[in-house]
N, C-alpha and C positions, 0 to 999 in steps of 0.2 A: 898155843899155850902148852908148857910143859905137862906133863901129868903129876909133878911137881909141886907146879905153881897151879894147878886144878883142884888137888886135894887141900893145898890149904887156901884158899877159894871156897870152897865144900866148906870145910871148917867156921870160915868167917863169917860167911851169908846162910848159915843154916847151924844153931842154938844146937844143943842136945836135945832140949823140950818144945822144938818146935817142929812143923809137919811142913813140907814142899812139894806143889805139885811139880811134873817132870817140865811143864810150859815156863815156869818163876825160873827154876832151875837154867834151865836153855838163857832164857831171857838175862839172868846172870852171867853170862858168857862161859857157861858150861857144855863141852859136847855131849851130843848123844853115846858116844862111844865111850868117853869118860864115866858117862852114868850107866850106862851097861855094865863097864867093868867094877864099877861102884859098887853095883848089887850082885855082881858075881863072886868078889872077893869081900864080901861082909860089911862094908865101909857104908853101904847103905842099905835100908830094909825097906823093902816096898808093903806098904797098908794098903794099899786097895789099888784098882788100877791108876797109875799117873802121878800116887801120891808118895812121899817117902819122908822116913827118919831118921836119922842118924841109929848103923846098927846098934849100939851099945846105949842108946838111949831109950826113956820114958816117954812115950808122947802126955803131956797134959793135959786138961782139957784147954788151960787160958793158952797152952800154946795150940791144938788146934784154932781157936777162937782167933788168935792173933793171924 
């Protein structure tokens, strides 16, 4: 998969208001290398270990909850 066709992948299976651990993420056919680069260049923000948001996003509570 492109890096491409990864980010917007990222986009669709991952809300602005919702939270991902990096296992959903994988399990989505996301690499790991994709998600390193993810958090390297801002596109995603890590909350705690394993977990992540979209950077420019809110987490909420109903989206943790979901």
């Amino acid at each position: 998969m492109s890096n491409t066709e990864s980010r917007q992948k990222l986009r669709k299976c991952l809300p602005l208001n919702m939270v991902a651990t990096k296992q959903w993420l994988l399990d989505q056919g996301l690499g790991l290398h994709f998600l390193d680069n993810a958090v390297r260049s801002k596109t995603l923000r890590p909350l705690a270990t394993g977990v992540y948001a979209m950077y420019e996003a809110t987490a909420s509570w109903q989206g943790v909850v979901a």
